[in-house]
PDB file of N, CA, C and O in Angstrom:
ATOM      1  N   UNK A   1      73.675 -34.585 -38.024  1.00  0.00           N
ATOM      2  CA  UNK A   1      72.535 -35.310 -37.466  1.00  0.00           C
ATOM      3  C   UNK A   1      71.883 -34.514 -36.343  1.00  0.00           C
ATOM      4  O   UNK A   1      70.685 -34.682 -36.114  1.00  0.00           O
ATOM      5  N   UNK A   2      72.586 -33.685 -35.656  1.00  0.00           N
ATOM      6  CA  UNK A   2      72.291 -32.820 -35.041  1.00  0.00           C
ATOM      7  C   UNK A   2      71.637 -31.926 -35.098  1.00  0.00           C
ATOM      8  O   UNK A   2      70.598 -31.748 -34.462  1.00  0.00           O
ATOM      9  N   UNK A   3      72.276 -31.003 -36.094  1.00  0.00           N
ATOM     10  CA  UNK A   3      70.873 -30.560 -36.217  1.00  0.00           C
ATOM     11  C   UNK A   3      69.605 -30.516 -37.357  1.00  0.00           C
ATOM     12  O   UNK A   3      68.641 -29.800 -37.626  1.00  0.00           O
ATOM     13  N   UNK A   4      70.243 -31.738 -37.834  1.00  0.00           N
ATOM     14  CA  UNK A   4      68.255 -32.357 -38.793  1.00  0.00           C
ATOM     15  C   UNK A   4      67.500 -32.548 -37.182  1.00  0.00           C
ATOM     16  O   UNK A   4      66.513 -31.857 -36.930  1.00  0.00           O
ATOM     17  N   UNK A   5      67.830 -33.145 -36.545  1.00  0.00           N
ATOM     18  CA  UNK A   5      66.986 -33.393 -35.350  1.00  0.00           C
ATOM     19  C   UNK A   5      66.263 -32.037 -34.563  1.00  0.00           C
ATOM     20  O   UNK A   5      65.095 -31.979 -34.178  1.00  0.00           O
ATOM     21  N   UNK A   6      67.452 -30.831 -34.427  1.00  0.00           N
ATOM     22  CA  UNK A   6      67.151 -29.816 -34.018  1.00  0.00           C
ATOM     23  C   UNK A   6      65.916 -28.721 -34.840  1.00  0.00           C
ATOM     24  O   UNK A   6      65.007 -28.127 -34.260  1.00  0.00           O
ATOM     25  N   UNK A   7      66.232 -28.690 -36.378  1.00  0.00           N
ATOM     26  CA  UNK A   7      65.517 -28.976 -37.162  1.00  0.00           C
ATOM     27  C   UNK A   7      63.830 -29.008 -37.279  1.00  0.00           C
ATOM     28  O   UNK A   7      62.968 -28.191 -37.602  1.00  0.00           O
ATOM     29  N   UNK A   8      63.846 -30.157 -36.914  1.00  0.00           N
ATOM     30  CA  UNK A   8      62.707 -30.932 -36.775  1.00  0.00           C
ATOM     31  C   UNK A   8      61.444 -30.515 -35.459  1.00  0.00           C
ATOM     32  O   UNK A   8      60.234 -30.721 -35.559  1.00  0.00           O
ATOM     33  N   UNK A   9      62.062 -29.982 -34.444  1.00  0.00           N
ATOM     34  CA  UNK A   9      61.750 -29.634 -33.173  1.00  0.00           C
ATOM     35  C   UNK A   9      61.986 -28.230 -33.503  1.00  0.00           C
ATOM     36  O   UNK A   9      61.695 -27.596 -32.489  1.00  0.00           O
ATOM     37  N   UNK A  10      62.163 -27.863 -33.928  1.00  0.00           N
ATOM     38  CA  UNK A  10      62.367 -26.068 -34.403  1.00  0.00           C
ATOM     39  C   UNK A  10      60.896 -25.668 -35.146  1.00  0.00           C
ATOM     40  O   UNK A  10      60.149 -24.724 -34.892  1.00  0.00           O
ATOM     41  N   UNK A  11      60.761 -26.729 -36.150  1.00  0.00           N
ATOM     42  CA  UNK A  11      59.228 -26.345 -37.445  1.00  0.00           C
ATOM     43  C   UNK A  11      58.113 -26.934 -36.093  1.00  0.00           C
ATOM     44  O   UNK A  11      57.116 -26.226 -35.950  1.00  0.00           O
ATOM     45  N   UNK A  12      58.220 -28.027 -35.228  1.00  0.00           N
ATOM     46  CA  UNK A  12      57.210 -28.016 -34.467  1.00  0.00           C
ATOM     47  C   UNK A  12      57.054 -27.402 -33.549  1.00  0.00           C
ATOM     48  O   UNK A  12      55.884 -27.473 -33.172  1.00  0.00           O
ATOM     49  N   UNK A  13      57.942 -26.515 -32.676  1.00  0.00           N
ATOM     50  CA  UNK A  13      57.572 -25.273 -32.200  1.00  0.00           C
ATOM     51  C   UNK A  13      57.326 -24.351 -33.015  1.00  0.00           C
ATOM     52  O   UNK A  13      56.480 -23.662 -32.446  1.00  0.00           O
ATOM     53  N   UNK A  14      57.570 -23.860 -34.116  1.00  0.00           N
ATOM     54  CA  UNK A  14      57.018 -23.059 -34.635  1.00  0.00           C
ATOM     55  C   UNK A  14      55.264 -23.135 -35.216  1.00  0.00           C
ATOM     56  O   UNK A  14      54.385 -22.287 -35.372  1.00  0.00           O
ATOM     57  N   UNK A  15      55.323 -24.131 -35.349  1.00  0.00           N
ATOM     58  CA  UNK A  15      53.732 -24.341 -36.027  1.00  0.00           C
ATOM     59  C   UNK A  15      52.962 -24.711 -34.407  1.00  0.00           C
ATOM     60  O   UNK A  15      51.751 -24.933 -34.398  1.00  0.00           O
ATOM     61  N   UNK A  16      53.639 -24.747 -33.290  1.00  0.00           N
ATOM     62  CA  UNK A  16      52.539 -24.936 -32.210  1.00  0.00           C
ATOM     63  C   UNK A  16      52.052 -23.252 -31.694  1.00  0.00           C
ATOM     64  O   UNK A  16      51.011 -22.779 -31.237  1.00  0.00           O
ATOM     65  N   UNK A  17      53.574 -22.622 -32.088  1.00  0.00           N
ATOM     66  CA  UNK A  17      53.173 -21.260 -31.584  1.00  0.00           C
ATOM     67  C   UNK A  17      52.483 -20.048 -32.518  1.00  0.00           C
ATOM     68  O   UNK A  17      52.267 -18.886 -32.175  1.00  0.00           O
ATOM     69  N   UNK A  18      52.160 -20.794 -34.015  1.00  0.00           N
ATOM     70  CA  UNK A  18      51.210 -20.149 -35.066  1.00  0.00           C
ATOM     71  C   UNK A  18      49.865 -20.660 -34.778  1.00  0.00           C
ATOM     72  O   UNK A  18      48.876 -19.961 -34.557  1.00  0.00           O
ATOM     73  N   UNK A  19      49.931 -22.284 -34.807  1.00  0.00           N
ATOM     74  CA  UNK A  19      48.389 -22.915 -34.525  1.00  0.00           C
ATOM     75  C   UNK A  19      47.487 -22.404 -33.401  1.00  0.00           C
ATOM     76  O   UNK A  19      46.355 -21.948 -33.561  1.00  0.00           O
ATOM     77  N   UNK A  20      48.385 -22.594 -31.804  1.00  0.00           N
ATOM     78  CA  UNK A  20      47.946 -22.187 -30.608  1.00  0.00           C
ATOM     79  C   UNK A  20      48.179 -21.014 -29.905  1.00  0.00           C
ATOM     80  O   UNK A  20      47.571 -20.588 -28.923  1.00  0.00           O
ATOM     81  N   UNK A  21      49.146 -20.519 -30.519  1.00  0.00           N
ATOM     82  CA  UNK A  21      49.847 -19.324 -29.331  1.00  0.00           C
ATOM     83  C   UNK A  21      50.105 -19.050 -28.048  1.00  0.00           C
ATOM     84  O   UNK A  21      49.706 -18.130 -27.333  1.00  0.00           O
ATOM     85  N   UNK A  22      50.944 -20.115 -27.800  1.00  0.00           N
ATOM     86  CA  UNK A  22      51.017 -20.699 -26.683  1.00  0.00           C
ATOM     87  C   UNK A  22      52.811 -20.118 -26.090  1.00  0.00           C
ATOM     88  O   UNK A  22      53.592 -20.676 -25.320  1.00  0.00           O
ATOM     89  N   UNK A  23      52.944 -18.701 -26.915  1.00  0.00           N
ATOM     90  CA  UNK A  23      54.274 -18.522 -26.159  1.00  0.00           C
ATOM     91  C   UNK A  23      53.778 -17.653 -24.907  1.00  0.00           C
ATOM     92  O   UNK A  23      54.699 -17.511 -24.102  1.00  0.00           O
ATOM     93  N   UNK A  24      52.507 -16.989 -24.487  1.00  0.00           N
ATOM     94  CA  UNK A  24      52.066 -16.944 -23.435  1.00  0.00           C
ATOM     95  C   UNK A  24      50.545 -17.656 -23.072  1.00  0.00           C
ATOM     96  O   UNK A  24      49.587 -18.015 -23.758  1.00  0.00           O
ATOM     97  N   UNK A  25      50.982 -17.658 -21.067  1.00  0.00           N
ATOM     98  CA  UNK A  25      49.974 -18.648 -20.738  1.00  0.00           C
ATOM     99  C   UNK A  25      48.982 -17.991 -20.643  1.00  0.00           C
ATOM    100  O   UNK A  25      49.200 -16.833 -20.287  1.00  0.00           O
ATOM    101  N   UNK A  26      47.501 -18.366 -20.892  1.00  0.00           N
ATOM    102  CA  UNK A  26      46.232 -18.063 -20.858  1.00  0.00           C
ATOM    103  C   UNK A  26      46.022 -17.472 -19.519  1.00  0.00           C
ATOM    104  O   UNK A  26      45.789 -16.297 -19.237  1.00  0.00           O
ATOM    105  N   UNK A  27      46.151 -18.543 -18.715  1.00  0.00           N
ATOM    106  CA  UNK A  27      45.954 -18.625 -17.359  1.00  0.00           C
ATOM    107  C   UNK A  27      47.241 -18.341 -16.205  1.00  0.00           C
ATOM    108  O   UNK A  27      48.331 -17.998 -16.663  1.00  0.00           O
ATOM    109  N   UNK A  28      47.093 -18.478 -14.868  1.00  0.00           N
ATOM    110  CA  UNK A  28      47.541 -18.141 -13.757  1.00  0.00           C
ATOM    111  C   UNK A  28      47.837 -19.398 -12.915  1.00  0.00           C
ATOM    112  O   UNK A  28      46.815 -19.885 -12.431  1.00  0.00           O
ATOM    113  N   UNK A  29      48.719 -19.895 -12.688  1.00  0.00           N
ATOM    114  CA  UNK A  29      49.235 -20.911 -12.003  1.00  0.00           C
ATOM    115  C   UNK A  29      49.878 -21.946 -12.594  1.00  0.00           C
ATOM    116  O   UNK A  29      49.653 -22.114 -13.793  1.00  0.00           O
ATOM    117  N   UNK A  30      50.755 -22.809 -11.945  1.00  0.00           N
ATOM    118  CA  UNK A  30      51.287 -23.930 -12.901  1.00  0.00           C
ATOM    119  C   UNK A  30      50.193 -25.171 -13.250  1.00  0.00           C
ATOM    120  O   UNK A  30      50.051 -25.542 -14.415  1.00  0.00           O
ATOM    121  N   UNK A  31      49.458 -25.759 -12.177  1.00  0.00           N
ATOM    122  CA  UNK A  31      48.077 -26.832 -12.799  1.00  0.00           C
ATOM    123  C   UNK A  31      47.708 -26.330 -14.111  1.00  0.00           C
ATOM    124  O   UNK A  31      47.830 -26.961 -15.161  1.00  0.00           O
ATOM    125  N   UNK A  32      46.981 -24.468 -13.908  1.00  0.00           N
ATOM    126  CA  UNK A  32      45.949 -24.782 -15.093  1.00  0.00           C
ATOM    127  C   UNK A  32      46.920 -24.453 -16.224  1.00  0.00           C
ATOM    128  O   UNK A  32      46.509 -24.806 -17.330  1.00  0.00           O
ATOM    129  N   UNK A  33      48.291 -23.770 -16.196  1.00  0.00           N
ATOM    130  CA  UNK A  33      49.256 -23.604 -17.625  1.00  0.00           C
ATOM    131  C   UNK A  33      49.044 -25.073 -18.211  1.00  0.00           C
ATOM    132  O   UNK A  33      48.430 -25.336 -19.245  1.00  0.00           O
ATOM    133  N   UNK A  34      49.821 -26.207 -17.143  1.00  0.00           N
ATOM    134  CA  UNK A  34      49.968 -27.437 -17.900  1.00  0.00           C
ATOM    135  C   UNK A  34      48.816 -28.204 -18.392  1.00  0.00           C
ATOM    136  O   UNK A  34      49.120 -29.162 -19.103  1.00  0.00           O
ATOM    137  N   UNK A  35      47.196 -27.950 -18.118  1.00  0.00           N
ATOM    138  CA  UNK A  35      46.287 -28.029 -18.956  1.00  0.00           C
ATOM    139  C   UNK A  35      46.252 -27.400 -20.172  1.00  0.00           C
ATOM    140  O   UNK A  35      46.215 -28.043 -21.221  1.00  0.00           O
ATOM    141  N   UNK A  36      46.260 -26.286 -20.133  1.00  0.00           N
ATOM    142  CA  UNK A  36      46.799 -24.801 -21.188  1.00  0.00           C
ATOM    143  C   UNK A  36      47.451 -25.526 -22.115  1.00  0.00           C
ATOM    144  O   UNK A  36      46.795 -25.741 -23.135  1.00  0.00           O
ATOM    145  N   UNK A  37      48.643 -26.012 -22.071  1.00  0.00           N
ATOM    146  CA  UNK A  37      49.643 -26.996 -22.842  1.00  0.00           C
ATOM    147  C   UNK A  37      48.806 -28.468 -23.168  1.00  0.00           C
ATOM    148  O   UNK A  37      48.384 -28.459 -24.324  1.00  0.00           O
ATOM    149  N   UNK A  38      48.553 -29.409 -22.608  1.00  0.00           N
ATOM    150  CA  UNK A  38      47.644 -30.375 -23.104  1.00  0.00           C
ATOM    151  C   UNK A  38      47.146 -30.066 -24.078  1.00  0.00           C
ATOM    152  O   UNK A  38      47.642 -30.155 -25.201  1.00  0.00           O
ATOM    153  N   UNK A  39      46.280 -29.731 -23.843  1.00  0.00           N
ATOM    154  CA  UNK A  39      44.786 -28.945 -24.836  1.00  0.00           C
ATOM    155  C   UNK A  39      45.355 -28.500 -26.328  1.00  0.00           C
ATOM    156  O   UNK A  39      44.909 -28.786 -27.440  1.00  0.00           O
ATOM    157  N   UNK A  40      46.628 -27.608 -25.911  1.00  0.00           N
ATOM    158  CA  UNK A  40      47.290 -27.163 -27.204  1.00  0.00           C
ATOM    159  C   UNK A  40      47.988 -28.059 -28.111  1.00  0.00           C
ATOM    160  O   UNK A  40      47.895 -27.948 -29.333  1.00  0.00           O
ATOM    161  N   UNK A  41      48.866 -29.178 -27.377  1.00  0.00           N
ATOM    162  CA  UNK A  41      49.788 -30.404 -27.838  1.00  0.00           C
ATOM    163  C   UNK A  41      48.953 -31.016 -28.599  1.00  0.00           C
ATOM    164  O   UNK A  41      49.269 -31.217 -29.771  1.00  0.00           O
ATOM    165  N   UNK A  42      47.165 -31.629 -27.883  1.00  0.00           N
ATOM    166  CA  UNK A  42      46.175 -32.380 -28.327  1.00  0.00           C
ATOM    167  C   UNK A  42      45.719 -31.643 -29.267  1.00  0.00           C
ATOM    168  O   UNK A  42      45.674 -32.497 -30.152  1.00  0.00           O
ATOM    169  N   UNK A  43      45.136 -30.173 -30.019  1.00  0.00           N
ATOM    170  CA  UNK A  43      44.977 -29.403 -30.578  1.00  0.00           C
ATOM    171  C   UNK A  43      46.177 -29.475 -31.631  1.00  0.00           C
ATOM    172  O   UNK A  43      45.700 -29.710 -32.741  1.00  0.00           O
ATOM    173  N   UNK A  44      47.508 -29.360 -31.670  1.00  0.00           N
ATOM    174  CA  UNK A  44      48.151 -29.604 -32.449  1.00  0.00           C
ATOM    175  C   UNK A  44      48.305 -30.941 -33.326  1.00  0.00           C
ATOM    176  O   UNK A  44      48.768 -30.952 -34.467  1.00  0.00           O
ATOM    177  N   UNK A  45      47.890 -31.960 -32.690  1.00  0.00           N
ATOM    178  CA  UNK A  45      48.023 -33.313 -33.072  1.00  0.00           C
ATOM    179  C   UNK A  45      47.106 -33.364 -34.299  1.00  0.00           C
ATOM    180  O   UNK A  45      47.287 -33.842 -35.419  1.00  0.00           O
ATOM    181  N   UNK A  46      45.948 -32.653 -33.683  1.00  0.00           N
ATOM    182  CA  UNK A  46      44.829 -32.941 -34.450  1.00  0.00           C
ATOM    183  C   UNK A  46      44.900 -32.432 -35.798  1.00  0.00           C
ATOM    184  O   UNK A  46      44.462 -33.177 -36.675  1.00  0.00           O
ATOM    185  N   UNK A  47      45.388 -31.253 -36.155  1.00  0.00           N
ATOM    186  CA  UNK A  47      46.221 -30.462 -36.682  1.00  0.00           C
ATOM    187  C   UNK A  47      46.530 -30.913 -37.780  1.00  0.00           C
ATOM    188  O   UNK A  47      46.110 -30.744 -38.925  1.00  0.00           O
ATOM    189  N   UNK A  48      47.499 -31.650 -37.215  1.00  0.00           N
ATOM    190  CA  UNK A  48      48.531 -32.194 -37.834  1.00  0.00           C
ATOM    191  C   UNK A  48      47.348 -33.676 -38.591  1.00  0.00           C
ATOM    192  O   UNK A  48      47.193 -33.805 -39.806  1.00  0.00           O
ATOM    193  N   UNK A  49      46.751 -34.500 -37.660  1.00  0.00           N
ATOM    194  CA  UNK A  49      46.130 -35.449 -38.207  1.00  0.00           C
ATOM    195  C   UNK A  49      45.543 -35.108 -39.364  1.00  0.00           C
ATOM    196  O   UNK A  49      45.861 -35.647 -40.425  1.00  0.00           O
ATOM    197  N   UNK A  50      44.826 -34.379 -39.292  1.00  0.00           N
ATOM    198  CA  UNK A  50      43.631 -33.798 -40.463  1.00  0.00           C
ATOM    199  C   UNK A  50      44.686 -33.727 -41.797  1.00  0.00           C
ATOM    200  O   UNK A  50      44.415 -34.305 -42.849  1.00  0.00           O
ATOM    201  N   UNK A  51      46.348 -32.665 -41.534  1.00  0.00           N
ATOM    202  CA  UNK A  51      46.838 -32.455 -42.748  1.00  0.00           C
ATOM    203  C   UNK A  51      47.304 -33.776 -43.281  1.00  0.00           C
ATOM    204  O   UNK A  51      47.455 -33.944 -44.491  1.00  0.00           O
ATOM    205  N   UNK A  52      47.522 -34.661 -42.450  1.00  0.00           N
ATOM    206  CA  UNK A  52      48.081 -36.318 -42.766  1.00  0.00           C
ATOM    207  C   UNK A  52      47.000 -36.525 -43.472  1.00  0.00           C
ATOM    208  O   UNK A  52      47.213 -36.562 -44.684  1.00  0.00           O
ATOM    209  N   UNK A  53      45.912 -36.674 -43.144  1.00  0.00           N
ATOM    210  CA  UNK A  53      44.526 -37.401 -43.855  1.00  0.00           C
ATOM    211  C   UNK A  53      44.091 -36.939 -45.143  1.00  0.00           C
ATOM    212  O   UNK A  53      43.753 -37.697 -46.051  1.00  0.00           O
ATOM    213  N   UNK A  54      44.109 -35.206 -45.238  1.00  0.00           N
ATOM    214  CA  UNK A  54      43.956 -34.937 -46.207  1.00  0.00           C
ATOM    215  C   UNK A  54      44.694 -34.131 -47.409  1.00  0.00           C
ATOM    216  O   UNK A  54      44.323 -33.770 -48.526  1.00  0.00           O
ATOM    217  N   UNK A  55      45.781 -34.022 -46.755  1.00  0.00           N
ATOM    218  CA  UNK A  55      46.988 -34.029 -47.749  1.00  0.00           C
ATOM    219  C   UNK A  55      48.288 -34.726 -47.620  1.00  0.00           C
ATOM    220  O   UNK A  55      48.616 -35.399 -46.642  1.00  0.00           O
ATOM    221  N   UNK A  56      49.133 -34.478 -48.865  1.00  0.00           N
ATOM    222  CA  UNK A  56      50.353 -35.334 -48.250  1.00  0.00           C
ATOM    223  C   UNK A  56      51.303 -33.828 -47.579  1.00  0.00           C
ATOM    224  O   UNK A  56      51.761 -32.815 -48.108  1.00  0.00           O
ATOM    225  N   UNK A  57      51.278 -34.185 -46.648  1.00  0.00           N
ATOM    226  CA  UNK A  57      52.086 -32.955 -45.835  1.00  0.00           C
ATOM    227  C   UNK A  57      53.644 -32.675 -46.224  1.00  0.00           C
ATOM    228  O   UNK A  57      54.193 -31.593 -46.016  1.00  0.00           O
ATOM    229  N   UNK A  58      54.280 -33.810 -46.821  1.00  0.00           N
ATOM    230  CA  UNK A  58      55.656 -33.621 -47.415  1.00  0.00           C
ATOM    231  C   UNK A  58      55.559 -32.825 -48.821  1.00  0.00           C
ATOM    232  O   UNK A  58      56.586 -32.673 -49.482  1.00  0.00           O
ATOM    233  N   UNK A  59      54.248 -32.289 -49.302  1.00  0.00           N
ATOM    234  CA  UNK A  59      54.194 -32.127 -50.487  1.00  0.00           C
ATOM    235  C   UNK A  59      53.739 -30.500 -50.679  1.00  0.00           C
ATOM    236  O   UNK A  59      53.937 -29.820 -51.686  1.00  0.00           O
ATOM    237  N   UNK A  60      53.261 -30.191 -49.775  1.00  0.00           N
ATOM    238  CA  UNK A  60      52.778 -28.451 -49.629  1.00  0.00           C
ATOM    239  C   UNK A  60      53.386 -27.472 -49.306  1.00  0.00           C
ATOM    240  O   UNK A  60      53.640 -27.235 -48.125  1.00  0.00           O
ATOM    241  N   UNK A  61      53.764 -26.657 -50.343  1.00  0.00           N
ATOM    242  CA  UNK A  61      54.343 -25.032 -50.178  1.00  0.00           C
ATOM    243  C   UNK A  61      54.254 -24.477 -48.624  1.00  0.00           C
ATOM    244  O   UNK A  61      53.315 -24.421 -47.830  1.00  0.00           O
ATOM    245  N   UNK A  62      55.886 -24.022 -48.524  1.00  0.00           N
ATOM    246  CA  UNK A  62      55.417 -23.563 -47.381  1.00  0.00           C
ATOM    247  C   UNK A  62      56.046 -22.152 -47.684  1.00  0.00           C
ATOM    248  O   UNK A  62      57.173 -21.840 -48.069  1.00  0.00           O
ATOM    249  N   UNK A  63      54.394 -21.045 -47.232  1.00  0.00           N
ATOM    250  CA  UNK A  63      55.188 -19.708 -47.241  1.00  0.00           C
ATOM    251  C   UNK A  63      55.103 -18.895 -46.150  1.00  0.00           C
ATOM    252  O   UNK A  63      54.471 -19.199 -45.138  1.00  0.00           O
ATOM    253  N   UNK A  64      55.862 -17.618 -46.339  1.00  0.00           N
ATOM    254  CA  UNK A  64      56.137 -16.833 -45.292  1.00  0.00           C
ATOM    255  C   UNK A  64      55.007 -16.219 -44.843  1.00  0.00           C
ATOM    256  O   UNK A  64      54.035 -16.146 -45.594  1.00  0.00           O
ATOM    257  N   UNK A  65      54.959 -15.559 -43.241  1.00  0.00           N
ATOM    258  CA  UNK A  65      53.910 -14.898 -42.739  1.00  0.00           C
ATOM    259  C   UNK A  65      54.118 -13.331 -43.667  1.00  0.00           C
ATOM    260  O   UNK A  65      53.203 -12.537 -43.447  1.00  0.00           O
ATOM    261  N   UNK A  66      54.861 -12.992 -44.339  1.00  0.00           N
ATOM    262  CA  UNK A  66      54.596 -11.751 -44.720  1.00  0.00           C
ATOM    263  C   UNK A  66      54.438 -12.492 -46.096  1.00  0.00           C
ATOM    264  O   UNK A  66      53.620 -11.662 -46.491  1.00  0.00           O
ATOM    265  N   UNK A  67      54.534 -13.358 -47.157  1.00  0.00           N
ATOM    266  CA  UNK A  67      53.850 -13.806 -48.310  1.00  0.00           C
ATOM    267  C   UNK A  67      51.968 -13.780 -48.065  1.00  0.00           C
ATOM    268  O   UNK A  67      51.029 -13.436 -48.782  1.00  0.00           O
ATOM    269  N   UNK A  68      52.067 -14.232 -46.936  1.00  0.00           N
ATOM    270  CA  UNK A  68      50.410 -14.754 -46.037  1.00  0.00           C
ATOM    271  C   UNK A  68      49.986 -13.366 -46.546  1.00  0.00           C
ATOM    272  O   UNK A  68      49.223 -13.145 -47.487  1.00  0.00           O
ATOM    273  N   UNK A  69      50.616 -12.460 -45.756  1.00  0.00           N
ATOM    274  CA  UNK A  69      50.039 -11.205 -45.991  1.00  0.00           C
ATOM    275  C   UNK A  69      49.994 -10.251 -47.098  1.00  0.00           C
ATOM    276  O   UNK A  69      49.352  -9.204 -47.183  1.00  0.00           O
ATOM    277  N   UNK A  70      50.917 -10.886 -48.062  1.00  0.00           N
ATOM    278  CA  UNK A  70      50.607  -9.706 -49.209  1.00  0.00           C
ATOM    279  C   UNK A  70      49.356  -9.788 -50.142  1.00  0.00           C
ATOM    280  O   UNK A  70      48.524  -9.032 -50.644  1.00  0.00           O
ATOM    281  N   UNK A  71      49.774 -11.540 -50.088  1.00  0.00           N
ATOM    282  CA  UNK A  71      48.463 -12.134 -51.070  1.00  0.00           C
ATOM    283  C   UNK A  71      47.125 -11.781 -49.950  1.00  0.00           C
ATOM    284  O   UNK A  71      46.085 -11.649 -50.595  1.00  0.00           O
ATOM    285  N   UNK A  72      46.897 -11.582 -48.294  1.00  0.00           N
ATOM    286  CA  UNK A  72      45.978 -11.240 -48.475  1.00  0.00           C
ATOM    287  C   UNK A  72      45.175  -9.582 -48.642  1.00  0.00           C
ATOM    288  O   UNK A  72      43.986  -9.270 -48.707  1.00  0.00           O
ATOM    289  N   UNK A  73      46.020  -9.037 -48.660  1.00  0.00           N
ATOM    290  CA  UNK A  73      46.163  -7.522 -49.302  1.00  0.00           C
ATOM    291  C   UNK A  73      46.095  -7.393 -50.313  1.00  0.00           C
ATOM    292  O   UNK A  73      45.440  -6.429 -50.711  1.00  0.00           O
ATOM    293  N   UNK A  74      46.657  -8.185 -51.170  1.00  0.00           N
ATOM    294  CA  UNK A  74      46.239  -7.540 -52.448  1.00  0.00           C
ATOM    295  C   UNK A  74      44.640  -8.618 -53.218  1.00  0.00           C
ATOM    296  O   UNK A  74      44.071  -8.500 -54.303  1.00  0.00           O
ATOM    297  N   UNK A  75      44.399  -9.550 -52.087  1.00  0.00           N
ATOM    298  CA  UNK A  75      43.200  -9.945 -52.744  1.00  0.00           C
ATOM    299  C   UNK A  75      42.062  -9.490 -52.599  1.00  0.00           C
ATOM    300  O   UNK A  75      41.126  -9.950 -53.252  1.00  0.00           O
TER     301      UNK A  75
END
C-alpha cells in the first residue's frame, strides 16, 4: 500500500516536472519561487482537467521520452 501511494506521487512529480519544469526556480527569492509553484500546480491541474474532459486518462499509452523522440526523427 505503500508504495501504490508512493507510486502515485512519483507519476505526479514527474508529469509536473515535464509539463512545467519546475525542478529549477525561475526566479530569486522564496515569495516569488512559491508563486513560481502556484502558477505551475494551477497549470498542472488544468492539464490534467482538459485530459479528464477530453480523454479517458486511464486509457492512453504512455511512452518514453526517447520513444517521443525517435518517432519524432524519423517523421
Amino acid at each position: 500500500t505503500k508504495y501504490a501511494l508512493r507510486a502515485g506521487v512519483e507519476g505526479t512529480v514527474s508529469q509536473a516536472l515535464d509539463v512545467t519544469g519546475i525542478r529549477r526556480a525561475r526566479y530569486r527569492g522564496l515569495p516569488k519561487v512559491r508563486v513560481q509553484h502556484a502558477f505551475s500546480a494551477t497549470a498542472l491541474n488544468v492539464v490534467r482537467l482538459d485530459a479528464w474532459w477530453t480523454t479517458d486518462p486511464l486509457r492512453t499509452p504512455r511512452t518514453s521520452r526517447l520513444e517521443r523522440l525517435s518517432h519524432r526523427l524519423a517523421g
